[in-house]
C-alpha positions as CSV (number, residue, x, y, z in Angstrom):
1,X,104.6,127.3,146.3
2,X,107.5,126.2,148.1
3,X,107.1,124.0,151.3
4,X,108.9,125.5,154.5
5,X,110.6,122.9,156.7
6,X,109.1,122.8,160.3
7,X,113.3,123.5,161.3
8,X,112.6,126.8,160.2
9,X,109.5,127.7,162.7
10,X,111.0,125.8,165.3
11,X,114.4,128.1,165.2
12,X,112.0,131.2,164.5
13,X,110.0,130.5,168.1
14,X,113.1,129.3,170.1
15,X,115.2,132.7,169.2
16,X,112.1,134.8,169.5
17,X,111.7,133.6,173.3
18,X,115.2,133.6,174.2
19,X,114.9,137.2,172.4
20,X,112.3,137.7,175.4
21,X,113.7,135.9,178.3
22,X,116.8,138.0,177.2
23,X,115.0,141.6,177.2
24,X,112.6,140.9,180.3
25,X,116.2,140.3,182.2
26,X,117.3,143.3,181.3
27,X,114.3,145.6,182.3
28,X,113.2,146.8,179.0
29,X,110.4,148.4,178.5
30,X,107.0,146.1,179.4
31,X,105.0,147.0,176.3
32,X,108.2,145.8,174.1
33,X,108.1,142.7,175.8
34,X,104.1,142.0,176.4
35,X,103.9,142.3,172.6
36,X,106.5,140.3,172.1
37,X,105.1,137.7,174.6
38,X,102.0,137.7,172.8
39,X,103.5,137.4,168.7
40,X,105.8,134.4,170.7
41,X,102.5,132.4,172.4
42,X,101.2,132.4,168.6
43,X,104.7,131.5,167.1
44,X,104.2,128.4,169.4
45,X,100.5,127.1,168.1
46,X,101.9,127.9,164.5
47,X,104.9,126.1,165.4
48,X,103.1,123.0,167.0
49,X,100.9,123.1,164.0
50,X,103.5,123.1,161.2
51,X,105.2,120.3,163.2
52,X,102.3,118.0,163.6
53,X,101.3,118.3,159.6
54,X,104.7,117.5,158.2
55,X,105.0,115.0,156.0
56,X,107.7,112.7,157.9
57,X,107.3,109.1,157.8
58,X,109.7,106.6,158.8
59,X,110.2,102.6,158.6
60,X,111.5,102.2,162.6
61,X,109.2,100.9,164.8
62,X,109.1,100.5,169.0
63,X,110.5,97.2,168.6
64,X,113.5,99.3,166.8
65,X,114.5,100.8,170.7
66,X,116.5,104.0,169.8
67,X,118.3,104.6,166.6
68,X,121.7,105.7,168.1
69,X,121.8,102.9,171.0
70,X,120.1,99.7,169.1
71,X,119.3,97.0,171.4
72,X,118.7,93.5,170.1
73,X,115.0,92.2,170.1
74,X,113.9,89.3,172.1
75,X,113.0,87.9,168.7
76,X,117.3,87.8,167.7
């Protein structure tokens, strides 16, 4: 079975809301968007979930600062 990357729920929940924020604004109707509302609140725990088990590992520590502004180390 074929791993999905956390990107992919991450884009799903962040259009779905704006998909929300967008129809709410624009007085549709309020079943449309409680429903929606509701599938969106449990695109978010999936979403959390998915990101907190992926299998990321790096070899940059604190002492590394930021990766696109490195600073030098008191050690240097």
């Amino acid at each position: 079975m074929k791993k999905n990357s956390p990107y992919l729920y991450v884009t799903i929940t962040t259009l779905l809301l704006v998909t929300i924020t967008i129809m709410s604004a624009m007085n549709m109707p309020f079943n449309w968007v409680f429903y929606l509302t509701i599938i969106g609140q449990i695109m978010v725990v999936v979403m959390v979930y998915k990101v907190l088990v992926d299998d990321y590992s790096t070899d940059k520590t604190f002492e590394d600062y930021y990766e696109d502004n490195p600073i030098k180390s008191p050690k240097d």
